[in-house]
C-alpha positions, -999 to +999 in steps of 0.1 A: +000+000+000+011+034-004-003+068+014+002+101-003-003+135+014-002+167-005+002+203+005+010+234-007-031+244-019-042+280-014-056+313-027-035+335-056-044+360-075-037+354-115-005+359-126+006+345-096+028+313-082+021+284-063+041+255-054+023+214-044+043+189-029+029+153-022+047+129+001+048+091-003+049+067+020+045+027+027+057+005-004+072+032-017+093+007-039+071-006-063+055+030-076+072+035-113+056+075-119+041+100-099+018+127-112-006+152-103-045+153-118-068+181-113-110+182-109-127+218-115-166+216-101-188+200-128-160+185-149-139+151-149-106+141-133-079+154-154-039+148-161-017+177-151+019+163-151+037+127-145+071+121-139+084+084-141+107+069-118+137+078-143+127+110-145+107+113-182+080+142-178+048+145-195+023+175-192-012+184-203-010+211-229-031+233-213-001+236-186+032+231-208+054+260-202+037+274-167+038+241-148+070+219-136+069+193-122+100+175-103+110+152-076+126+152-045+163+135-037+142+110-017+123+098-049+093+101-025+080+133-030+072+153-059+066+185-065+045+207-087+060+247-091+022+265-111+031+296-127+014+322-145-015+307-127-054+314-143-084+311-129-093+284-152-061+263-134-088+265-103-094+232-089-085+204-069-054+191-073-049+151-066-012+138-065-011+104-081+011+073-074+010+042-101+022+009-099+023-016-127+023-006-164-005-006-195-039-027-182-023-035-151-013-004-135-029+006-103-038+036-093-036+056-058-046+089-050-038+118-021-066+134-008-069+165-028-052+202-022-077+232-033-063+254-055-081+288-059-071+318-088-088+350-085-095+374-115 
């Protein structure tokens, strides 16, 4: 099993900066990426960013070249740095842990960290 605790949520204006983190714990060893998803009100779950266990990136293009996401030296947290934030990026951000690969992979999920982007 693995646990995954996020932080970093809050209130900006837009324009502005904020930076996630999600911490990983328990078997630890057998997740192969990490990511972050995001669900506005009224809409479906959606991919933000994922970063494999040897480091390949992939983002949503409605984030490429505002978002980053990274990892930790620890390999068991990872970070998401949101700049030039809108207030369509408002939502609730989920970090993500997957083991497994193609029809096998399973998924587990934080609890969710509200972000918020005035006008």
């Amino acid at each position: 099993q693995v646990q995954l605790v996020e932080s970093g949520g809050g209130l900006v204006q837009a324009g502005g900066s904020l930076r996630l983190s999600c911490v990983a714990s328990g078997s630890i060893f057998i997740i192969n990426a990490m990511g972050w998803y995001r669900q506005a009100p009224g809409k479906q779950r959606e991919l933000v960013a994922t970063i494999t266990s040897s480091g390949n990136t992939n983002y949503s293009d409605s984030v490429k070249g505002r978002f980053a996401i990274s990892r930790g030296n620890a390999k068991n947290t990872v970070y998401l740095q949101m700049n030039s934030l809108k207030p369509e990026d408002t939502a609730i951000y989920y970090c993500n842990a997957k083991k497994g690969w193609g029809a096998a992979t399973y998924n587990y999920w934080g609890q969710g960290t509200q972000v918020t982007v005035s006008s």
